[in-house]
C-alpha positions as a Python dict, from the first residue, in 0.01 Angstrom:
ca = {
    (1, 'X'): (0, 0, 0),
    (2, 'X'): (-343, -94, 90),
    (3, 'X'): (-456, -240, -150),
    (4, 'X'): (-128, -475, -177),
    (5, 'X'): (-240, -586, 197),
    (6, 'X'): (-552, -655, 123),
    (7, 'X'): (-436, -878, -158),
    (8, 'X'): (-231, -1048, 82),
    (9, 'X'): (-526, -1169, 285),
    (10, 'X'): (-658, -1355, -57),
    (11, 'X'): (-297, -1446, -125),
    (12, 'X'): (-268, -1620, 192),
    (13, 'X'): (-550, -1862, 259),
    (14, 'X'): (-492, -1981, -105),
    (15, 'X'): (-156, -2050, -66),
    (16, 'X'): (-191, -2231, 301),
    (17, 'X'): (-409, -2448, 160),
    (18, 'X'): (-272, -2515, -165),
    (19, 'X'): (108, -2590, 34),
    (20, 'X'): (-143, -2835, 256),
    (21, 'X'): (-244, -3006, -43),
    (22, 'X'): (122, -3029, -230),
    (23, 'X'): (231, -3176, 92),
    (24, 'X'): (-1, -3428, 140),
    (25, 'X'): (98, -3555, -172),
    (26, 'X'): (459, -3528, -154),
    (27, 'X'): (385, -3710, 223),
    (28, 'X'): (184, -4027, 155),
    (29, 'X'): (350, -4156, 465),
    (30, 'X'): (130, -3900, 668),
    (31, 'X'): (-258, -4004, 642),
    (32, 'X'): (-450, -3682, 572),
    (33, 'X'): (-717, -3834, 773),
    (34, 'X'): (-502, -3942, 1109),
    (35, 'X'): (-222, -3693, 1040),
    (36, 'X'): (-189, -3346, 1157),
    (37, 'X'): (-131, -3061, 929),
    (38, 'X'): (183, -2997, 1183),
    (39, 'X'): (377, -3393, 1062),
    (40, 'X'): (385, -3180, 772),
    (41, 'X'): (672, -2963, 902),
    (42, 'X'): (772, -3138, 1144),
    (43, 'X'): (1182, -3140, 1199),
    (44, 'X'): (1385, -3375, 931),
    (45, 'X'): (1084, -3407, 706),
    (46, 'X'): (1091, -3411, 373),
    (47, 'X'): (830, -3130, 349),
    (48, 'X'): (973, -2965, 639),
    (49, 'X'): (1093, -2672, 478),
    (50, 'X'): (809, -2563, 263),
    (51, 'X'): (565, -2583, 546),
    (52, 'X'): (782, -2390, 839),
    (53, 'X'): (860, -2107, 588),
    (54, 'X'): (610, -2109, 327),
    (55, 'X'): (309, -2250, 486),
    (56, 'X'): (353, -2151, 833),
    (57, 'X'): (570, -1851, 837),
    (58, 'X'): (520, -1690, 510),
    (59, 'X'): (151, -1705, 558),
    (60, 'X'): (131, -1576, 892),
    (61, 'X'): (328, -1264, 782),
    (62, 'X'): (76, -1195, 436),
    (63, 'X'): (-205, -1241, 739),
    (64, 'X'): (-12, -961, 942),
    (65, 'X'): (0, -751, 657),
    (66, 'X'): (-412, -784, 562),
    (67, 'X'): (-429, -689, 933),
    (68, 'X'): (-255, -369, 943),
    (69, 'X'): (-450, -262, 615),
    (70, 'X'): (-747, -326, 742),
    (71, 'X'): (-854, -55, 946),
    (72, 'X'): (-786, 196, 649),
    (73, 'X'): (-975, 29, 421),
    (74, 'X'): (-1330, 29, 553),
    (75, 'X'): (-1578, 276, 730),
    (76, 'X'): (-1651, 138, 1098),
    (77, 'X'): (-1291, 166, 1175),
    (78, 'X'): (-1385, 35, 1538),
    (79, 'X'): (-1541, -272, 1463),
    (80, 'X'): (-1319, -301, 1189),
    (81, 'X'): (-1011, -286, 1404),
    (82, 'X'): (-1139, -580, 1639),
    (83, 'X'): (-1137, -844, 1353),
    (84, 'X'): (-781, -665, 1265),
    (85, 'X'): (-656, -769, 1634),
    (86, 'X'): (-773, -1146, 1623),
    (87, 'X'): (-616, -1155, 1234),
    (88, 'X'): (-267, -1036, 1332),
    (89, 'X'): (-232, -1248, 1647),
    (90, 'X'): (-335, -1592, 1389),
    (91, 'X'): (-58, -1441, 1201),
    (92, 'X'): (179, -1438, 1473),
    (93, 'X'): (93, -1755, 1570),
    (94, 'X'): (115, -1856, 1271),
    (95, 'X'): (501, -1776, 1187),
    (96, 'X'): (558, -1860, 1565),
    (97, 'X'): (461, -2252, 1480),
    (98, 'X'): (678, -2223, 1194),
    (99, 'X'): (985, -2105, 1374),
    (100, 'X'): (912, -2403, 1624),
    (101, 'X'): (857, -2723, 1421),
    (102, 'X'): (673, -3042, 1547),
    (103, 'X'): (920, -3341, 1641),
    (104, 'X'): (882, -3615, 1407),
    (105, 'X'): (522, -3772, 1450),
    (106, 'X'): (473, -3485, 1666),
    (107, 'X'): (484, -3644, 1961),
    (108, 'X'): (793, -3558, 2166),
    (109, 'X'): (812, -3350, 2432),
    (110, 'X'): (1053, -3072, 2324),
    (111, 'X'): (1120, -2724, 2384),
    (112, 'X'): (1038, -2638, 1994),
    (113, 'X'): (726, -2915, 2022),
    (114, 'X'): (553, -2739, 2340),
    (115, 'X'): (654, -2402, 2162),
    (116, 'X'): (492, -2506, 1821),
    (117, 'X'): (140, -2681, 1976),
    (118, 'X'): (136, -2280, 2195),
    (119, 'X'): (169, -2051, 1880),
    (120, 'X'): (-76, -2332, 1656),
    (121, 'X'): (-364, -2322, 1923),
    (122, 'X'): (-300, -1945, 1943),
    (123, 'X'): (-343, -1901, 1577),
    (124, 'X'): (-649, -2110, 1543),
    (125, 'X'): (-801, -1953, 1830),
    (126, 'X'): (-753, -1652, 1694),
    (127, 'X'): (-836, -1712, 1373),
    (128, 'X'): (-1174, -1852, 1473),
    (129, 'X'): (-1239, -1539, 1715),
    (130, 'X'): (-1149, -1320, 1410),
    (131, 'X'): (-1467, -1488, 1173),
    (132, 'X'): (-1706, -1462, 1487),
    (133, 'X'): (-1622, -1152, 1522),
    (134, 'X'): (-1663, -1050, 1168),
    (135, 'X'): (-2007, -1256, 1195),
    (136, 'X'): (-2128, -1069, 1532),
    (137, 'X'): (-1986, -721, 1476),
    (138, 'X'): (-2109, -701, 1049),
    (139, 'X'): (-2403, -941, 1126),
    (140, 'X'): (-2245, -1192, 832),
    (141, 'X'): (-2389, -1560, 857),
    (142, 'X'): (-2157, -1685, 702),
    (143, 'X'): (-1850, -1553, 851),
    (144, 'X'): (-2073, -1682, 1163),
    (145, 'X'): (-2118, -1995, 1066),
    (146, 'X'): (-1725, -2074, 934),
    (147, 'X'): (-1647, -1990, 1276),
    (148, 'X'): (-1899, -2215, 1452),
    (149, 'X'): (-1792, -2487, 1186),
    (150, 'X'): (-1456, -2440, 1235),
    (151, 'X'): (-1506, -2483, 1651),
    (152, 'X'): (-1685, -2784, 1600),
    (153, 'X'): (-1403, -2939, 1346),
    (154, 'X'): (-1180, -2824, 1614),
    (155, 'X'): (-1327, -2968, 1917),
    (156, 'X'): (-1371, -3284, 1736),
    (157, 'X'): (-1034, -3261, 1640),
    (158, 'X'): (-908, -3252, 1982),
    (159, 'X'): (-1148, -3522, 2132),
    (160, 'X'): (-906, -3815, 2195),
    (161, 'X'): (-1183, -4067, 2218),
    (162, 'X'): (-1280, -3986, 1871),
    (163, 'X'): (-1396, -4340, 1746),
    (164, 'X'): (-1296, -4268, 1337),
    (165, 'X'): (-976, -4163, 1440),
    (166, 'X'): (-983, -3861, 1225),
    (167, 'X'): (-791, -3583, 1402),
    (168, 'X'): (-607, -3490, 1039),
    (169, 'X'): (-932, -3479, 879),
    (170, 'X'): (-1095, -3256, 1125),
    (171, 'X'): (-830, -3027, 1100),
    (172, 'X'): (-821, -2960, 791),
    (173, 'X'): (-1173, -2872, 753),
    (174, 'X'): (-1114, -2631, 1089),
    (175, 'X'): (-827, -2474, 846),
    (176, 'X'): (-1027, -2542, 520),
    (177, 'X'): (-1333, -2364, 690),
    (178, 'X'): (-1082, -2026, 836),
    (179, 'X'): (-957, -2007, 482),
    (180, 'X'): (-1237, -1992, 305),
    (181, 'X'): (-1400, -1703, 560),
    (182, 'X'): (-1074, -1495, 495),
    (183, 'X'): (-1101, -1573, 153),
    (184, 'X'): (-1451, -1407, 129),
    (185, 'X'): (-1389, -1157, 365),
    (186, 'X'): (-1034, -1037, 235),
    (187, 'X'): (-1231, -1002, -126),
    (188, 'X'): (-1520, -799, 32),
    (189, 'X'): (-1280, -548, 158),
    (190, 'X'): (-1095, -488, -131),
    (191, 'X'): (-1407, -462, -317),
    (192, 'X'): (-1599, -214, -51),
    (193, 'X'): (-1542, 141, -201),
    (194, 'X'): (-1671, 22, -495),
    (195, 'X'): (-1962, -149, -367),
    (196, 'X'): (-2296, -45, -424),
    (197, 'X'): (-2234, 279, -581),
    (198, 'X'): (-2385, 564, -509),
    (199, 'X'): (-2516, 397, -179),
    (200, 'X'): (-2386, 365, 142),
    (201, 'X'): (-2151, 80, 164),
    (202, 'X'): (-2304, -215, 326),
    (203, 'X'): (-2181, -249, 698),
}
């Protein structure tokens, strides 16, 4: 059983971005570069039901899953739990903004719109706090620096002056750079009781 969660923390960073990318093919009417990942789903869309339940909600629960496995799978339980915490909640949020889909452009003012943009900030926030952590509590530069990159991507994401008028592209490298840290990190736990044998696992 642990070792099937773990694999469901590689599982689901490949397949969030991989859905991204189908998408954004099936959708050339939503610019990858001006378009948020969130038009994707968003209610009456023709991708609308791949991204609520496969991208958004499926995902979120193979993220829940890495995060209860977690704290069995490594020495350092404490630290270890911390980046468990910020994991599950960007899984919750994550199946949260799938339950809730975007209006169309996303740019209504609904219940499920106000709903969605809560449980998406909540998941990337979470998601970034999880690779900083990781970063801080392991002393990893590079989970460090995904989650700087990923704040930066972010902040530029949400700056409304933005002159390029890139918000979609920004995103996706926030996402692109949150994937690739779980990625890395999900493998490095599944491969720590085999690492460096006969010394003490690297912490």
């Amino acid at each position: 059983m642990r070792q099937a969660g773990l694999l469901c923390g590689i599982a689901s960073p490949i397949l969030w971005m991989g859905l991204i990318a189908l998408s954004d093919i099936a959708r050339p009417d939503v610019d990858a570069v001006t378009g948020f990942i969130s038009e994707l789903g968003e209610r009456g869309s023709a991708t609308e039901s791949i991204m609520r339940w496969a991208g958004f909600g499926f995902t979120g629960l193979l993220y829940v899953c890495f995060a209860a496995a977690l704290p069995s799978a490594v020495p350092s339980r404490g630290r270890t739990l911390i980046v468990a915490l910020f994991v599950a909640v960007d899984g919750l949020g994550r199946a949260g903004a799938g339950l809730y889909p975007c209006d169309p452009g996303c740019e209504g003012g609904s219940r499920d719109q106000e709903l969605h943009r809560l449980f998406a900030t909540v998941a990337f926030c979470s998601g970034i706090l999880a690779a900083l952590a990781d970063g801080a509590l392991f002393r990893r530069r590079f989970a460090a620096a995904m989650g700087v990159s990923a704040t930066i991507f972010l902040l530029l994401m949400t700056w409304s002056d933005n002159p390029l008028d890139a918000h979609g592209l920004f995103e996706r490298l926030a996402t692109g750079a949150l994937s690739l840290w779980m990625l890395v990190f999900a493998t490095r736990m599944l491969r720590w009781p085999n690492s460096r044998p006969g010394r003490p696992a690297r912490r």
